[in-house]
C-alpha positions in Angstrom: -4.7 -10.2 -29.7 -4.4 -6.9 -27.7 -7.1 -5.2 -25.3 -7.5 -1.2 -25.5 -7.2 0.1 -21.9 -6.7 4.5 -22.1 -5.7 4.5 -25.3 -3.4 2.0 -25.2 -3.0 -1.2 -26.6 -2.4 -4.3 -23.7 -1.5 -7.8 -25.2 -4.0 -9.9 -23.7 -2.0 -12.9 -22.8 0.6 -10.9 -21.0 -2.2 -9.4 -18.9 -3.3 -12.8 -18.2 0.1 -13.8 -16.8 0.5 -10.9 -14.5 -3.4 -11.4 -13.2 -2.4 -14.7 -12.4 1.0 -13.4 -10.5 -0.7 -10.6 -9.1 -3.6 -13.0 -7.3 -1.0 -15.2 -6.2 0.5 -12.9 -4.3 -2.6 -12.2 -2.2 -2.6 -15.8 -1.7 0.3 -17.1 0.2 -1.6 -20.0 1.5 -1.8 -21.6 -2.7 -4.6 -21.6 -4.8 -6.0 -24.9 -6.4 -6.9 -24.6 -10.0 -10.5 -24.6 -9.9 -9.7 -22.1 -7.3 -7.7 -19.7 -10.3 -10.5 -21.0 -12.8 -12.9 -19.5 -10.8 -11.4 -15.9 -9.3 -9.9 -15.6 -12.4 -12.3 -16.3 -15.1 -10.4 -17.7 -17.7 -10.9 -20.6 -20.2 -9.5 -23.5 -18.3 -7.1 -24.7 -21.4 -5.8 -20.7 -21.5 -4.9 -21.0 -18.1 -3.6 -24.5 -17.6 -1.0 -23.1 -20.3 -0.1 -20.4 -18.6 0.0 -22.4 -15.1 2.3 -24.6 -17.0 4.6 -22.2 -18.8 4.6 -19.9 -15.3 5.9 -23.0 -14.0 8.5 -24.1 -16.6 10.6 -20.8 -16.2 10.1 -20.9 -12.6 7.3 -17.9 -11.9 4.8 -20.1 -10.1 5.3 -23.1 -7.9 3.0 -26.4 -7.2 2.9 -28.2 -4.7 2.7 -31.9 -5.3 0.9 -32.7 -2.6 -1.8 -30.2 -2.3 -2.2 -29.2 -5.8 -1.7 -25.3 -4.8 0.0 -23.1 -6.4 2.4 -20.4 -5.3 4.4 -17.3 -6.7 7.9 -18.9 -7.3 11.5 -18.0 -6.9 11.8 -16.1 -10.0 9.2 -13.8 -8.6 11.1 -13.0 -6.1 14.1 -12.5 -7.7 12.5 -9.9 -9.6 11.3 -7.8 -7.0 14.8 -7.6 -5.4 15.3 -5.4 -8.8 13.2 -2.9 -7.2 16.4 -1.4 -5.5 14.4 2.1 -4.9 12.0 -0.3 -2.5 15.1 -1.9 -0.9 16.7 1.0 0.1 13.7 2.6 1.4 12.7 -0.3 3.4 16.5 -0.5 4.3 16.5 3.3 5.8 13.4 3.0 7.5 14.3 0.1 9.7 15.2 2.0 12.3 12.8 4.3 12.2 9.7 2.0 12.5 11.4 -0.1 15.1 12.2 3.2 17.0 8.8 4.7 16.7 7.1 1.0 17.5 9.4 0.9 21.0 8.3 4.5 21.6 4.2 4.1 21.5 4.2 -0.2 21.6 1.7 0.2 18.2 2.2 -1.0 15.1 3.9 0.8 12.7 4.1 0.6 9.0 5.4 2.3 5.9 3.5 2.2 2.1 4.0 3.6 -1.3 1.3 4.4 -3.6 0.1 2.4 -6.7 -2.4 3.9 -8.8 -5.1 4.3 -6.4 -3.7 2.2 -4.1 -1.4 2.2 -1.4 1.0 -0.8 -0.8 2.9 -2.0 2.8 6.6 -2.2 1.6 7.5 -2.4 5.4 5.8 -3.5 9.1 6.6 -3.6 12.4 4.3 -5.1 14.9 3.1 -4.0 18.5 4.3 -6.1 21.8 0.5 -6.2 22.7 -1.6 -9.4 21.7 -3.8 -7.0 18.9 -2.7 -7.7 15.6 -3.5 -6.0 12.3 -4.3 -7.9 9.7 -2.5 -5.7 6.9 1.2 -7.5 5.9 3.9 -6.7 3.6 2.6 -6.8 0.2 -0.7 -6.2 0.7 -2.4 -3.3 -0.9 -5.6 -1.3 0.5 -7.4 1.5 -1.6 -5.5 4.5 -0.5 -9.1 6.5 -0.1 -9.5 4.8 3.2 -6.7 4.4 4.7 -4.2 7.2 7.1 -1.5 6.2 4.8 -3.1 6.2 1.4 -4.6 9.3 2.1 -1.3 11.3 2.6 0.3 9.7 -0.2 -2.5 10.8 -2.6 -2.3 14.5 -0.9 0.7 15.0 -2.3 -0.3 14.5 -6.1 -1.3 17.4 -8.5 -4.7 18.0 -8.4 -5.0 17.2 -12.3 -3.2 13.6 -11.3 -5.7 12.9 -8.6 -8.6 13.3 -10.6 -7.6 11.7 -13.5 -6.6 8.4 -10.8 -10.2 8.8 -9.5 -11.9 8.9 -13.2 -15.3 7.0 -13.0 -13.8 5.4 -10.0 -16.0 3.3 -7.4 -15.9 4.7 -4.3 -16.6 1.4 -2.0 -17.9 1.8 1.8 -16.3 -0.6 4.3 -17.4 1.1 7.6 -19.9 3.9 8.3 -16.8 6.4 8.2 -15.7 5.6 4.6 -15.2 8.4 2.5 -17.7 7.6 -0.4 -16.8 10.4 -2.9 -14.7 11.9 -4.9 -15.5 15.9 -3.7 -15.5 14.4 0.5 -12.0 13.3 -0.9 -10.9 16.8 -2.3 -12.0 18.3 1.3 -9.5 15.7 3.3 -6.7 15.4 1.4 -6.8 20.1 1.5 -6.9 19.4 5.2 -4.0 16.7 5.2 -1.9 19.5 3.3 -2.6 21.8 5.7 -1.7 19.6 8.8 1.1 17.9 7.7 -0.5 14.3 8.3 -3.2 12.5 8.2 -5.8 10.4 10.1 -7.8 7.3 9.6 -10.3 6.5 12.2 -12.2 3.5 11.6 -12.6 4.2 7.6 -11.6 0.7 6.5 -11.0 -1.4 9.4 -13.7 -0.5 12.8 -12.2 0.2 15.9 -8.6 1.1 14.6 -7.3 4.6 14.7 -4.3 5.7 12.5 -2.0 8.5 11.7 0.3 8.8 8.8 3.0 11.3 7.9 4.4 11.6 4.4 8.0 10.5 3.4 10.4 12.8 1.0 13.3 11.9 -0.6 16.0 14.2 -1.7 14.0 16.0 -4.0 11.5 16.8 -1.6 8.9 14.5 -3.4 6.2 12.4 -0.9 7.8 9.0 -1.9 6.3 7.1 1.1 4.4 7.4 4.1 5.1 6.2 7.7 1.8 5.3 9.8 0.7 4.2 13.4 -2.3 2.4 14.1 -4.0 1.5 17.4 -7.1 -0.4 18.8 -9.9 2.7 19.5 -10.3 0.4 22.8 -7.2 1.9 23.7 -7.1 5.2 23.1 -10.9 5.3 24.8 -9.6 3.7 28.2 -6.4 6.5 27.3 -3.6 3.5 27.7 -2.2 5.6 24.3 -2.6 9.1 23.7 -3.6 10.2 19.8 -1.7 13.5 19.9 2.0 12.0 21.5 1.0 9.1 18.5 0.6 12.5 16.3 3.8 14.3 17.0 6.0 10.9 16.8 4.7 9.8 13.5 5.4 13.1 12.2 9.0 13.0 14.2 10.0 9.3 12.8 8.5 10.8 8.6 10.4 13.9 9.3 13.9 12.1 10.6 13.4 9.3 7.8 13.1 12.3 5.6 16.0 13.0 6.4 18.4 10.1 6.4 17.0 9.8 2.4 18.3 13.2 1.8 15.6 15.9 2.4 17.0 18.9 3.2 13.7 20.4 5.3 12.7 23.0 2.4 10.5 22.1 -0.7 9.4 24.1 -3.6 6.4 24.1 -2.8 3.3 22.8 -0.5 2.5 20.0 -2.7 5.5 18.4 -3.6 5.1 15.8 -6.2 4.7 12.0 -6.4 6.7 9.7 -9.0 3.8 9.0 -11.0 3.3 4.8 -10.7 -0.3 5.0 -12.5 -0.6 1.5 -14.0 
């Protein structure tokens, strides 16, 4: 049996096995399965043969004791064929860790996914404030510093075919909440050279992100800081030294991945990863 999604054709059962991989992963704690029953929606003897199967060839774990269950080795081994991801974490390492002992913020690098942006890298602050973002975790890219440089790189045919009958959700009272407010930032985030979240998806934090190229001069990543408004309102961290850094560390990451300084143009593109 197959599902039509754009056109294509999506076998149903292998979208139910990465839905039930995918929710893991937010999960790290385990889910039950009346817990999957119920986020997931499926016919309870569907899943329990896909929980079992998962399980078999070593994609999901259980825990006898708890009954939870949890992405399994085999997951993991598969992600470390995502060598591009490696190497970029691998590179940046330095850079975060430099830019985190320069401003004692957290810093953090992402890719984009669809609409998406995804944390494929984190450093935390010394201070007690934690974020509650972690590596793995995706946010929708429209309200966040990093997801909105990311998507400023894309063609503009690109971006609005990503946004296509697309929901724009409001989290805070700064939330862009449409498409055309989106258009307007991202022309400013081109212009700039980075980009700025203040309280859009999370009150109180401010962020700014610069964009990552590789060799090509493509936008492959982008490198953020984030800090407690508190903060900057009592000026214990100043927004425009956090501005010029996290433009520095994107530039000098740039660099070590092979980017010359010079593009072909002022919208270089992203490696489409629409899913």
């Amino acid at each position: 049996m197959v599902e039509k999604h754009s056109g294509l054709s999506a076998v149903k059962s292998a979208s139910r096995v990465l839905d039930v991989l995918e929710l893991l992963a937010q999960h790290q704690q385990g889910l039950t399965f009346p817990e999957l029953v119920e986020l997931l929606g499926f016919p309870k003897s569907s899943l329990h043969a896909l929980l079992w199967t998962l399980h078999d060839r070593g994609w999901v774990a259980l825990d006898e004791d708890t009954r939870r269950y949890r992405t399994g080795v085999r997951a993991w081994e598969a992600g470390q064929g995502f060598v591009h991801g490696v190497d970029l974490v691998r590179v940046a390492d330095r850079h975060l860790r430099n830019a985190r002992a320069e401003l004692d913020e957290t810093v953090q690098l992402a890719i984009l996914d669809g609409t998406d942006v995804v944390y494929v890298a984190k450093v935390e602050a010394n201070h007690p404030f934690q974020l509650v973002s972690r590596v793995g975790m995706r946010l929708p890219a429209y309200a966040t510093g990093l997801g909105k440089v990311l998507l400023a790189a894309l063609p503009p045919a690109e971006l609005e075919a990503r946004f296509e009958a697309f929901n724009f959700e409001r989290f805070t009272d700064r939330t862009l909440t449409s498409f055309a407010d989106l258009v307007d930032r991202l022309a400013q985030i081109r212009k700039d050279g980075f980009g700025e979240d203040d309280g859009e998806y999370t009150e109180g934090i401010f962020c700014v992100a610069a964009p990552v190229r590789d060799h090509t001069g493509a936008v492959v990543a982008a490198l953020s800081c984030s800090a407690p408004r508190p903060r900057l309102d009592a000026r214990e961290v100043d927004p425009q030294r956090i501005r010029e850094l996290v433009r520095a560390h994107g530039h000098a990451l740039s660099t070590d991945l092979g980017w010359s300084g010079a593009t072909s143009g002022t919208n270089p593109r992203i490696p489409s990863t629409r899913r």
